[in-house]
N, CA, C and O atoms as a CHARMM CRD file, in Angstrom:
* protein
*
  312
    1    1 UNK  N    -52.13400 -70.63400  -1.23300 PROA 1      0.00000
    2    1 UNK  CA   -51.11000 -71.23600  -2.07900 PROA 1      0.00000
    3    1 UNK  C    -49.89900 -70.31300  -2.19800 PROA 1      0.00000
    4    1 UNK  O    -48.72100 -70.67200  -2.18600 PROA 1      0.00000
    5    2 UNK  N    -50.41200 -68.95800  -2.32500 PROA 2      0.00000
    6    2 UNK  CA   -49.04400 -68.26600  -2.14500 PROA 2      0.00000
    7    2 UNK  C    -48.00100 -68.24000  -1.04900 PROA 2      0.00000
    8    2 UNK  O    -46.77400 -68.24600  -1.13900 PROA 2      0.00000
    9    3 UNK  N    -48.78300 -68.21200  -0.00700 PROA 3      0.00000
   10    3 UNK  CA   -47.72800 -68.28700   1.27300 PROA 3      0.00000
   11    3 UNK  C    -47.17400 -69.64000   1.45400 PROA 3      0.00000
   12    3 UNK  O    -46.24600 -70.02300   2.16700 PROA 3      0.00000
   13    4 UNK  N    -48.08300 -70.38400   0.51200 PROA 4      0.00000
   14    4 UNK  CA   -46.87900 -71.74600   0.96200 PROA 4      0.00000
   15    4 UNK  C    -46.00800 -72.15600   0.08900 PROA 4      0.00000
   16    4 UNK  O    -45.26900 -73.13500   0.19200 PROA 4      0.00000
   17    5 UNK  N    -46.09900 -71.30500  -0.90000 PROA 5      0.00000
   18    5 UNK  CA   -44.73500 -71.54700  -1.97700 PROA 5      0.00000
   19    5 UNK  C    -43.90600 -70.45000  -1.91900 PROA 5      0.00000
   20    5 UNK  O    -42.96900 -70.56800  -2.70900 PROA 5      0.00000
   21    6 UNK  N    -43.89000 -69.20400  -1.14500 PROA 6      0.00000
   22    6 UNK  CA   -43.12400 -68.60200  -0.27000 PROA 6      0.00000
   23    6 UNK  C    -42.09300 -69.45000   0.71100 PROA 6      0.00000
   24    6 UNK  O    -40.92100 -69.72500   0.45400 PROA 6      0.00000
   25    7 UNK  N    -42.73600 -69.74400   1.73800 PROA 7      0.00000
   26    7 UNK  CA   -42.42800 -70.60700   2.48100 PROA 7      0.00000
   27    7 UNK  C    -41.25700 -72.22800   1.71100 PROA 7      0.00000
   28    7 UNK  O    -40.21400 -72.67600   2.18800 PROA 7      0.00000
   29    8 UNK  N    -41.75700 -72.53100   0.87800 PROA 8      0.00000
   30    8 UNK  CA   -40.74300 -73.34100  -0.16900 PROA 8      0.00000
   31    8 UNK  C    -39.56800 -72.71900  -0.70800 PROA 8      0.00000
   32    8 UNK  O    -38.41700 -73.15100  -0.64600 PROA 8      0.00000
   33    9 UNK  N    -40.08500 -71.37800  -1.38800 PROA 9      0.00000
   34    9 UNK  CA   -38.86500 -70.79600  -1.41900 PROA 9      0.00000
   35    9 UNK  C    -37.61600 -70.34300  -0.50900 PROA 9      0.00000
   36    9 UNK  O    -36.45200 -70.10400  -0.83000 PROA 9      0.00000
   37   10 UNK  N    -38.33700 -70.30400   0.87300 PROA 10     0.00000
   38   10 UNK  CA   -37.18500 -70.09200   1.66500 PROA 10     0.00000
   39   10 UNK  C    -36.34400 -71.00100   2.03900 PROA 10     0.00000
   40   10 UNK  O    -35.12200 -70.87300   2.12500 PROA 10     0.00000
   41   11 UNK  N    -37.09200 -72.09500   2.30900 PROA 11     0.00000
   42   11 UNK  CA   -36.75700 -73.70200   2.70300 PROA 11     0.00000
   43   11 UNK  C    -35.40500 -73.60200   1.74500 PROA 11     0.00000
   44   11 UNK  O    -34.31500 -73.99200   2.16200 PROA 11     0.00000
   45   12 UNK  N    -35.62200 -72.91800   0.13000 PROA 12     0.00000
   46   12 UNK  CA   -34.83800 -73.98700  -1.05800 PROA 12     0.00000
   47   12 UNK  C    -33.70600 -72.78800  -0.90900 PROA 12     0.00000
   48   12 UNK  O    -32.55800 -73.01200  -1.29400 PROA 12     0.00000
   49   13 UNK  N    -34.09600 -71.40600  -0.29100 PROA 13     0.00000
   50   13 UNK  CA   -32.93800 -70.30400  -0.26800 PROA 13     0.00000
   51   13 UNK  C    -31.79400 -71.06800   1.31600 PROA 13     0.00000
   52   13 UNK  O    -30.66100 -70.62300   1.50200 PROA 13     0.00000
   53   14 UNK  N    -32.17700 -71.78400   1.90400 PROA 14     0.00000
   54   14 UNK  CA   -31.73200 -72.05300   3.31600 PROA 14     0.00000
   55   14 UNK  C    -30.75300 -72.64100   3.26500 PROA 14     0.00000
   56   14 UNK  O    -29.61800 -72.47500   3.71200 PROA 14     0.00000
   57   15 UNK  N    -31.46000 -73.69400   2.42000 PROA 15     0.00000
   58   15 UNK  CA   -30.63700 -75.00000   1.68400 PROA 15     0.00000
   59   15 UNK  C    -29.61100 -74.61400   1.16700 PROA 15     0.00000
   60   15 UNK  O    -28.45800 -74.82400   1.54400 PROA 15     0.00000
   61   16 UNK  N    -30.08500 -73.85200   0.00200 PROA 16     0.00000
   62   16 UNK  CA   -29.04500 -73.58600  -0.83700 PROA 16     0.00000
   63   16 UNK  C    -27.70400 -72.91300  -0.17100 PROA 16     0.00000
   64   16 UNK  O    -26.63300 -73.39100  -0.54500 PROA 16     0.00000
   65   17 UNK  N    -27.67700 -71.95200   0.68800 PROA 17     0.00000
   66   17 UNK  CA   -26.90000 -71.52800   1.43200 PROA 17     0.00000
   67   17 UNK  C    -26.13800 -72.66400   1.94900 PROA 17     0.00000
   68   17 UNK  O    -24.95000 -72.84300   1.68200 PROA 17     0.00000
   69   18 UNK  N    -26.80600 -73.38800   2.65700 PROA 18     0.00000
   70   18 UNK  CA   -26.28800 -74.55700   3.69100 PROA 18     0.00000
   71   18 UNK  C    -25.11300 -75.50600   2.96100 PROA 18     0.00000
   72   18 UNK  O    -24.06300 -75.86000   3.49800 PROA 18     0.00000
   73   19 UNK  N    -25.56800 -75.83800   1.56400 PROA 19     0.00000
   74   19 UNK  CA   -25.22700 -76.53100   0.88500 PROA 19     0.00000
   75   19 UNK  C    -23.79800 -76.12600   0.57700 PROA 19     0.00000
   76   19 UNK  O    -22.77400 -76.73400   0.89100 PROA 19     0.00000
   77   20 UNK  N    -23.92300 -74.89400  -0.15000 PROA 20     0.00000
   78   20 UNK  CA   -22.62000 -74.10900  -0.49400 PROA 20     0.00000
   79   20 UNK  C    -21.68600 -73.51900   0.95100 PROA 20     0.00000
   80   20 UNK  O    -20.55600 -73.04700   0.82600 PROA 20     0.00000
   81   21 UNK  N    -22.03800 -73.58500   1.61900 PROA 21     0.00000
   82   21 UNK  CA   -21.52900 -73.15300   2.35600 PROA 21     0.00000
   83   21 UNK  C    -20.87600 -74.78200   3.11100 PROA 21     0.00000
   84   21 UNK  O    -20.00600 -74.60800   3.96500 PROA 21     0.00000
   85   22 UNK  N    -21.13900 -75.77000   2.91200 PROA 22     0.00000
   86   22 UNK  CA   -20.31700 -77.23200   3.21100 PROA 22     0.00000
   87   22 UNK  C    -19.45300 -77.31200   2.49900 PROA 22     0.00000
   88   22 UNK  O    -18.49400 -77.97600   2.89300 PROA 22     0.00000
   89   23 UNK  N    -19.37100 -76.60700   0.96600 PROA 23     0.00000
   90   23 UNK  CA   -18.40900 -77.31700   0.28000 PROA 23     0.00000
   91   23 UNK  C    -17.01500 -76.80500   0.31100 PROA 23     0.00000
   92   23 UNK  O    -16.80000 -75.62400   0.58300 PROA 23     0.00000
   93   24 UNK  N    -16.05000 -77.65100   0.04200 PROA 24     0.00000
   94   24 UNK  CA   -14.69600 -76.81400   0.15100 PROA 24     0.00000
   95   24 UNK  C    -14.32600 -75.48600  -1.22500 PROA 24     0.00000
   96   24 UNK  O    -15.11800 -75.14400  -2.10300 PROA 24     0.00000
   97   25 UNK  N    -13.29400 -75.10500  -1.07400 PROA 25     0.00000
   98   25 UNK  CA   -13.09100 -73.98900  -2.18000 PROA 25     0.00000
   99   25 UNK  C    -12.15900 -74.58000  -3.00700 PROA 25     0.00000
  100   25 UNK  O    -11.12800 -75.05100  -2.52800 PROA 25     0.00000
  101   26 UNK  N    -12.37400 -74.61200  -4.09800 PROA 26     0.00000
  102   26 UNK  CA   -11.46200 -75.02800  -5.32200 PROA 26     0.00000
  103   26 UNK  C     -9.57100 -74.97800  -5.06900 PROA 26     0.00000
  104   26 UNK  O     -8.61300 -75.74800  -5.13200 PROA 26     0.00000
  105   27 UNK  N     -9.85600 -73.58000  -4.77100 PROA 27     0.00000
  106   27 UNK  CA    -8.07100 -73.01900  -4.69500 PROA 27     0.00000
  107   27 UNK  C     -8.06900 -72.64000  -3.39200 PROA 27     0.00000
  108   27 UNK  O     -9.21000 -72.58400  -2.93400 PROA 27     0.00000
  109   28 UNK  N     -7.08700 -72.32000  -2.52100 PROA 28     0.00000
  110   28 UNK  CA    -7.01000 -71.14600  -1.36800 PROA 28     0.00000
  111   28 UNK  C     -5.85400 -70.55400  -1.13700 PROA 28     0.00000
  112   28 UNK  O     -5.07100 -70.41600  -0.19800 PROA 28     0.00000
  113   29 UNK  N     -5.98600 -70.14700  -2.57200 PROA 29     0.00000
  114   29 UNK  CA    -4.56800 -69.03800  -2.76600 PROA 29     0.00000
  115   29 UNK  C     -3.52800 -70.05700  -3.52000 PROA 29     0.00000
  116   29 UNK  O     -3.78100 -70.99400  -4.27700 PROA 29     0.00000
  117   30 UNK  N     -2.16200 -69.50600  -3.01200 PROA 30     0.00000
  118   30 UNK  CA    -0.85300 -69.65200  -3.08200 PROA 30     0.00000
  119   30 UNK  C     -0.76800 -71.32600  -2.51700 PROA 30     0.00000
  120   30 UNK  O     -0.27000 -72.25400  -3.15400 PROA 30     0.00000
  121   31 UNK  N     -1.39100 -71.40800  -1.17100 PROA 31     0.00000
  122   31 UNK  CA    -1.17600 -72.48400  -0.93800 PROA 31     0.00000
  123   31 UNK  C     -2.00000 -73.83700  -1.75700 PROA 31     0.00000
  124   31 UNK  O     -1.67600 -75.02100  -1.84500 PROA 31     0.00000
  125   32 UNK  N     -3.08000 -73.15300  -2.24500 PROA 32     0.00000
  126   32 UNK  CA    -4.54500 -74.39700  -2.54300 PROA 32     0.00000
  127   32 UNK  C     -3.39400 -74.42900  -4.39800 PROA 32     0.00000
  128   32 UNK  O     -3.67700 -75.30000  -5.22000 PROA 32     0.00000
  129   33 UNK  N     -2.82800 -73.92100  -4.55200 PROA 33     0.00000
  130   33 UNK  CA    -2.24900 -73.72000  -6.16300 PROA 33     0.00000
  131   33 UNK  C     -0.92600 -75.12000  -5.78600 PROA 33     0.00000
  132   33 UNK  O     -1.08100 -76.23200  -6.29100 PROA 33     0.00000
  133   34 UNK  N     -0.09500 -74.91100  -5.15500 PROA 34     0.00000
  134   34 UNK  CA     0.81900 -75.89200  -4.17000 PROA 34     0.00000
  135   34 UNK  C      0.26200 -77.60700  -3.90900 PROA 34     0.00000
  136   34 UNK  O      0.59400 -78.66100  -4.45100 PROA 34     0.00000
  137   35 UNK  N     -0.56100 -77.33600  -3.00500 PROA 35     0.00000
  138   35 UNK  CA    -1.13300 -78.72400  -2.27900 PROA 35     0.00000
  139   35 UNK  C     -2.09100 -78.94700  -3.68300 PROA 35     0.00000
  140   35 UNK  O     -1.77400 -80.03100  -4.17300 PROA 35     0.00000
  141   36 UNK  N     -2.93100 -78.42000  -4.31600 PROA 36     0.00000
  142   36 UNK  CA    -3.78300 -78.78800  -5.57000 PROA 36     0.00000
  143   36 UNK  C     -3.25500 -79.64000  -6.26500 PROA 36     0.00000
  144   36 UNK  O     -3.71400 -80.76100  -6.48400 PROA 36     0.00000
  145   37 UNK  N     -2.02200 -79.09200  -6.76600 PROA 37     0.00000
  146   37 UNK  CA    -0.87300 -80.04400  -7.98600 PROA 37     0.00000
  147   37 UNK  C     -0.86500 -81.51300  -7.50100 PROA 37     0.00000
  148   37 UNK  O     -1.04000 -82.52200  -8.18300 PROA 37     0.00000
  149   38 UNK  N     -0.56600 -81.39000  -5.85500 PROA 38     0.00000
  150   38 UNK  CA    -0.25600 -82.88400  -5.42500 PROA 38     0.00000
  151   38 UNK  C     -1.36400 -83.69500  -5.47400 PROA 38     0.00000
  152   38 UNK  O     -1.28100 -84.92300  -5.49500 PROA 38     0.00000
  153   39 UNK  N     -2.44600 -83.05300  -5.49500 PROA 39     0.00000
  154   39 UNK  CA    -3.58000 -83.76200  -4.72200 PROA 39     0.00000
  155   39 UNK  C     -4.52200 -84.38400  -6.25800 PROA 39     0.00000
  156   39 UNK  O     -5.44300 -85.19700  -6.18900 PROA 39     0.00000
  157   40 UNK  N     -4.02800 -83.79200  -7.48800 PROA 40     0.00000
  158   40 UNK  CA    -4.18000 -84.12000  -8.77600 PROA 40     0.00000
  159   40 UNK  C     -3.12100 -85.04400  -9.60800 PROA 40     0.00000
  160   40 UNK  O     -3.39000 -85.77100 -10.56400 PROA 40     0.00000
  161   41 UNK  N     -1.83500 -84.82600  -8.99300 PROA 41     0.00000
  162   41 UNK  CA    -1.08500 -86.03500  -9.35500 PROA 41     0.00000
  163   41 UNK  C     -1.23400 -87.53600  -8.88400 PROA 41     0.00000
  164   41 UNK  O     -1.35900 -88.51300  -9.62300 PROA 41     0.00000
  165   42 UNK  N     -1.19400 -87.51800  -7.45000 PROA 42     0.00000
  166   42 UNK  CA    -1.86900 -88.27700  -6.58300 PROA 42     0.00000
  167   42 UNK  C     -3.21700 -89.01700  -6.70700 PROA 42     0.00000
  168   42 UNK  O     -3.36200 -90.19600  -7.03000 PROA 42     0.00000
  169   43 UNK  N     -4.01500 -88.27700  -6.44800 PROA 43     0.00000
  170   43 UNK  CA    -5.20600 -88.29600  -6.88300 PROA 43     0.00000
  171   43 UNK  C     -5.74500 -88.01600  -5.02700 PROA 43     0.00000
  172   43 UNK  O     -5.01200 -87.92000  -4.04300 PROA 43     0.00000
  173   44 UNK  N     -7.12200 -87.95500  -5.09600 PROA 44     0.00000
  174   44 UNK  CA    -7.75200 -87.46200  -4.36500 PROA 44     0.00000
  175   44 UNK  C     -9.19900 -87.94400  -3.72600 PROA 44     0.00000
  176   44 UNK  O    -10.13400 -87.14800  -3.81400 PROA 44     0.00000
  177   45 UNK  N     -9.43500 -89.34700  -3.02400 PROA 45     0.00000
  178   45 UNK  CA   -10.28000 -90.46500  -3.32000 PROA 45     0.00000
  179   45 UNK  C    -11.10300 -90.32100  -1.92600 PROA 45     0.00000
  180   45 UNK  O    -12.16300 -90.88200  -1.64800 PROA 45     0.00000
  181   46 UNK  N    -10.58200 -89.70700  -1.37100 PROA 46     0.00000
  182   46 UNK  CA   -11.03300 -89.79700   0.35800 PROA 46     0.00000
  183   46 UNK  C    -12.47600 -88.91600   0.20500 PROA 46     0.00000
  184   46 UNK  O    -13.51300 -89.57700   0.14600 PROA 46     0.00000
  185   47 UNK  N    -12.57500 -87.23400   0.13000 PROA 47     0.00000
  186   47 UNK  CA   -13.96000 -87.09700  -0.12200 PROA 47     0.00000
  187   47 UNK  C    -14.70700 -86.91700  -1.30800 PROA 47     0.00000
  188   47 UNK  O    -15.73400 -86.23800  -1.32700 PROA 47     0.00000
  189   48 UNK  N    -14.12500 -87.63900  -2.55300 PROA 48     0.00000
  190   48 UNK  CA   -14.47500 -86.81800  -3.69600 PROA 48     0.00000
  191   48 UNK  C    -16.05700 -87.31700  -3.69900 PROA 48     0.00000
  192   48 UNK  O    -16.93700 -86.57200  -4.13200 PROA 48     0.00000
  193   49 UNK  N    -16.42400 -88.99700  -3.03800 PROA 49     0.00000
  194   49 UNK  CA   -18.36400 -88.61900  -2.64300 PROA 49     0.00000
  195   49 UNK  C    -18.92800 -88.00100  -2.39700 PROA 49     0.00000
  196   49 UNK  O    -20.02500 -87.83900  -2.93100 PROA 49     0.00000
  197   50 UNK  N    -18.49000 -87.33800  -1.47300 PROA 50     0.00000
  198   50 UNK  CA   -18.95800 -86.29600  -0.93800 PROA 50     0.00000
  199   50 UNK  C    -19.03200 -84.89300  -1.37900 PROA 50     0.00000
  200   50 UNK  O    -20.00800 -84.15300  -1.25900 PROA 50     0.00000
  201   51 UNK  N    -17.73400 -84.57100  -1.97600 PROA 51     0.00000
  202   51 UNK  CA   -18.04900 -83.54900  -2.96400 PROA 51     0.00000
  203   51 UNK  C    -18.53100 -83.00800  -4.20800 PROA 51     0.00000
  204   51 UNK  O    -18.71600 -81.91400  -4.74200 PROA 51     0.00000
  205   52 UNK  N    -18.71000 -84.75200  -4.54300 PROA 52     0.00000
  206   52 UNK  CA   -19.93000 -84.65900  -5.87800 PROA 52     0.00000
  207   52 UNK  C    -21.09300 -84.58900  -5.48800 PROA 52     0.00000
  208   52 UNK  O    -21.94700 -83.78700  -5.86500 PROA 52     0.00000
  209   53 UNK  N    -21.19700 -85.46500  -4.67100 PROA 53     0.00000
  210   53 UNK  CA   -23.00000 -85.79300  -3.72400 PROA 53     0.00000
  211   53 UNK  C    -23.00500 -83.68400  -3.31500 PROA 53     0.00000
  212   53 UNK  O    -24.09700 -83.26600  -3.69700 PROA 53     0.00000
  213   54 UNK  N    -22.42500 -82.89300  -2.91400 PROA 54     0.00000
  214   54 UNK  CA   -22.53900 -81.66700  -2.45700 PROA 54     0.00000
  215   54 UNK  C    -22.93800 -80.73900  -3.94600 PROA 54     0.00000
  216   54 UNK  O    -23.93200 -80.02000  -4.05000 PROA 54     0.00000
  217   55 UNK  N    -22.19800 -80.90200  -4.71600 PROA 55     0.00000
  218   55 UNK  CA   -21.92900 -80.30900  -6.26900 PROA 55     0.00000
  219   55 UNK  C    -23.27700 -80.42800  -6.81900 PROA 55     0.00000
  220   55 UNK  O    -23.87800 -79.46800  -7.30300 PROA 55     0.00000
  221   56 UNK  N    -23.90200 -81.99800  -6.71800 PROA 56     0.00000
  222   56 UNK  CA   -24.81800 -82.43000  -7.14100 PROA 56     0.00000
  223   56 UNK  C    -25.99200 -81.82600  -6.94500 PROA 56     0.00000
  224   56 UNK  O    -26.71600 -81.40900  -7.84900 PROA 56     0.00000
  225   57 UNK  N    -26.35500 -81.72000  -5.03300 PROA 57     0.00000
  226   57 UNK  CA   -27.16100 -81.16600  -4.56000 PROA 57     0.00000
  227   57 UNK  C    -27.23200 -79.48200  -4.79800 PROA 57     0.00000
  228   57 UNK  O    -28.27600 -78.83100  -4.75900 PROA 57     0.00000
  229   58 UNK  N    -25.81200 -78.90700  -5.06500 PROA 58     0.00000
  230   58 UNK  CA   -26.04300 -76.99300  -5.56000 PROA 58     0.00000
  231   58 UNK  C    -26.71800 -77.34000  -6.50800 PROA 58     0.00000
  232   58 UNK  O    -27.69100 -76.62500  -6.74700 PROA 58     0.00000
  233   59 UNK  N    -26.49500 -78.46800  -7.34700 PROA 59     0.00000
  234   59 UNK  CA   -27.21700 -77.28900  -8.81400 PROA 59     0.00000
  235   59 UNK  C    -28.86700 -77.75000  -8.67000 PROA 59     0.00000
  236   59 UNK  O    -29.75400 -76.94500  -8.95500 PROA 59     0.00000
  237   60 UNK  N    -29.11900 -78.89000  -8.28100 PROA 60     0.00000
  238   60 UNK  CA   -30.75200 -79.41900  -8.06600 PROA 60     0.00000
  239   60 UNK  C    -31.21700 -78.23200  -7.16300 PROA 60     0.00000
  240   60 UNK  O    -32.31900 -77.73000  -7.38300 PROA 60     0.00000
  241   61 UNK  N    -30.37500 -77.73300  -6.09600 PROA 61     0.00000
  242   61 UNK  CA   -31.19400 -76.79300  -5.19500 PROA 61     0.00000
  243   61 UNK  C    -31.46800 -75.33100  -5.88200 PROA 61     0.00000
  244   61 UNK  O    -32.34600 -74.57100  -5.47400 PROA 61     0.00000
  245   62 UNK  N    -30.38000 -74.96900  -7.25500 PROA 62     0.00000
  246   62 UNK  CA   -30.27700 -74.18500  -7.37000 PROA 62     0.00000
  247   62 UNK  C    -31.02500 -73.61900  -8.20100 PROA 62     0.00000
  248   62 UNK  O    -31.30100 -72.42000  -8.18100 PROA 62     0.00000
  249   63 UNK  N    -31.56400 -74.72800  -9.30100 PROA 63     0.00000
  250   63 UNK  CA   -32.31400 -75.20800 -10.48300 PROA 63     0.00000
  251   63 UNK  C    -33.80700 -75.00000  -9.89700 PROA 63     0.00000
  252   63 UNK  O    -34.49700 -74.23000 -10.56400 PROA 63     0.00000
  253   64 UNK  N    -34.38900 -75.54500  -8.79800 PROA 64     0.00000
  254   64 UNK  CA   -35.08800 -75.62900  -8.08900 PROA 64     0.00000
  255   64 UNK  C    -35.57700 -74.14700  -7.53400 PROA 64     0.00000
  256   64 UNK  O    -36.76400 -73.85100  -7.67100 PROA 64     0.00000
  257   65 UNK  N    -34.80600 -73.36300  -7.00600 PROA 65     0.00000
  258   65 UNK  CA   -34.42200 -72.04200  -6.39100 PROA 65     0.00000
  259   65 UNK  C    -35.17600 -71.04900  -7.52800 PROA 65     0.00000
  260   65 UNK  O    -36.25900 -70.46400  -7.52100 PROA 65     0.00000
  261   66 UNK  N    -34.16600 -71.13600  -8.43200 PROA 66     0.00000
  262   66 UNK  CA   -35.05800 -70.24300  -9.67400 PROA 66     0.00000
  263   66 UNK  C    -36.05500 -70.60200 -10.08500 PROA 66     0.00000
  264   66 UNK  O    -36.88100 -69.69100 -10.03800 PROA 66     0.00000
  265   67 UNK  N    -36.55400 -71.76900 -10.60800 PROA 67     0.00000
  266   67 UNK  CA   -37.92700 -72.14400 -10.82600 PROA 67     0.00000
  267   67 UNK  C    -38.96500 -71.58800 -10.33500 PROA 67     0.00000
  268   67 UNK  O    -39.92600 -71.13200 -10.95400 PROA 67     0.00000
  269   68 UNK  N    -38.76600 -71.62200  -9.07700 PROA 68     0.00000
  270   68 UNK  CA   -39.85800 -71.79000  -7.67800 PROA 68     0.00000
  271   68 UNK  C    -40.13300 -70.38500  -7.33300 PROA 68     0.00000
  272   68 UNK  O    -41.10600 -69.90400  -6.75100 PROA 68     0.00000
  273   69 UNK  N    -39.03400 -69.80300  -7.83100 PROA 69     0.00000
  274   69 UNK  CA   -38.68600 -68.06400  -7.57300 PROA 69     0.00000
  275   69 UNK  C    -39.70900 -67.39100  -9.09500 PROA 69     0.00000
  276   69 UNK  O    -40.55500 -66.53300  -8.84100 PROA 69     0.00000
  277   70 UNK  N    -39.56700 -67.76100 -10.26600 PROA 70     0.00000
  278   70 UNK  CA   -40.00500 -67.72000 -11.22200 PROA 70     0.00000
  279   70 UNK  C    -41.60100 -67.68400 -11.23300 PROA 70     0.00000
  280   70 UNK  O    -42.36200 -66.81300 -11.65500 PROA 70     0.00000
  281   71 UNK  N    -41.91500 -69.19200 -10.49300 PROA 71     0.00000
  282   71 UNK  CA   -43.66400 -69.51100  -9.99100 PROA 71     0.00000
  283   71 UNK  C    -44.12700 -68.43500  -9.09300 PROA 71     0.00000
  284   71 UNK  O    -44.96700 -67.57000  -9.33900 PROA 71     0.00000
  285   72 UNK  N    -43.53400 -68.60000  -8.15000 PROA 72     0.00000
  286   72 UNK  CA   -43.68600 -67.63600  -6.94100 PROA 72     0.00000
  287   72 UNK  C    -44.13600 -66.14100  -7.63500 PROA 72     0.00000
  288   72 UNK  O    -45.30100 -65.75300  -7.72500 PROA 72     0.00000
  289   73 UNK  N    -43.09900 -65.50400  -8.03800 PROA 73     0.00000
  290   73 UNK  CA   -43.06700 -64.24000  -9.31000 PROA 73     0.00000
  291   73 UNK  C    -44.32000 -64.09200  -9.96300 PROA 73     0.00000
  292   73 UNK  O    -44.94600 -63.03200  -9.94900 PROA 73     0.00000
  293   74 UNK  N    -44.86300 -65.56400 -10.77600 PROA 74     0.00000
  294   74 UNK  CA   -45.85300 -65.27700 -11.44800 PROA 74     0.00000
  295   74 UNK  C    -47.36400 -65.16300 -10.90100 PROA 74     0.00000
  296   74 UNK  O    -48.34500 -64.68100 -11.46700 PROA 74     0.00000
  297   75 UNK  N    -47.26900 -65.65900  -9.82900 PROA 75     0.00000
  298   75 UNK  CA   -48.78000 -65.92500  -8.76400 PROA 75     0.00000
  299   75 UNK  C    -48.40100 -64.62000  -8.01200 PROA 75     0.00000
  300   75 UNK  O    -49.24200 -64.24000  -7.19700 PROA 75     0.00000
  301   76 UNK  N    -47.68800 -64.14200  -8.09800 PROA 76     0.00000
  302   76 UNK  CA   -47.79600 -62.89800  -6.81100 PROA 76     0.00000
  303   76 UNK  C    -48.76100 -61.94700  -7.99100 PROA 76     0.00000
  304   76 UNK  O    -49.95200 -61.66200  -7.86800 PROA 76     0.00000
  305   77 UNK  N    -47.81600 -61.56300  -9.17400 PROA 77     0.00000
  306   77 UNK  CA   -48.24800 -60.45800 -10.05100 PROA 77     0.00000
  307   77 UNK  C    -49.84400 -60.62400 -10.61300 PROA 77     0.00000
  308   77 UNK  O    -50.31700 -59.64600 -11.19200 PROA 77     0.00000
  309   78 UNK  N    -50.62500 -61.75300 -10.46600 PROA 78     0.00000
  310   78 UNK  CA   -51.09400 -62.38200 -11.13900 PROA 78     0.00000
  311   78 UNK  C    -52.67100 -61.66100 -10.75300 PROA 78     0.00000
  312   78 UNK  O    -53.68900 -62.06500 -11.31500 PROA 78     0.00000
């Protein structure tokens, strides 16, 4: 049981990487401060599915991540 909730944990560390690493960056500088303004006056409809569906999935993976890290923790010492 331990090695396979090891093994989960990495799966959910992989993910989690993967995940964050799809999403775009809030600002990007000088310019993301510029194009931001417009893209909030405007509005911004093209991926915002996608960047909630992404948002969504960090924090479940992330929520998940510590938990599992937590379990893991307690069966090792145990």
């Amino acid at each position: 049981m331990d090695v396979a909730l090891k093994i989960v944990l990495v799966i959910f560390a992989i993910g989690l990487i993967a995940v964050v690493l799809l999403q775009k960056g809030k600002s990007a500088g000088l310019s993301g401060a510029i194009t931001g303004g417009a893209e909030h006056l405007f509005g911004k409809q093209k991926a915002r599915g996608l960047d909630l569906f992404l948002q969504r999935l960090t924090v479940a993976l992330a929520s998940g991540f510590f938990i599992l890290a937590l379990v893991v923790s307690y069966f090792v010492n145990k």
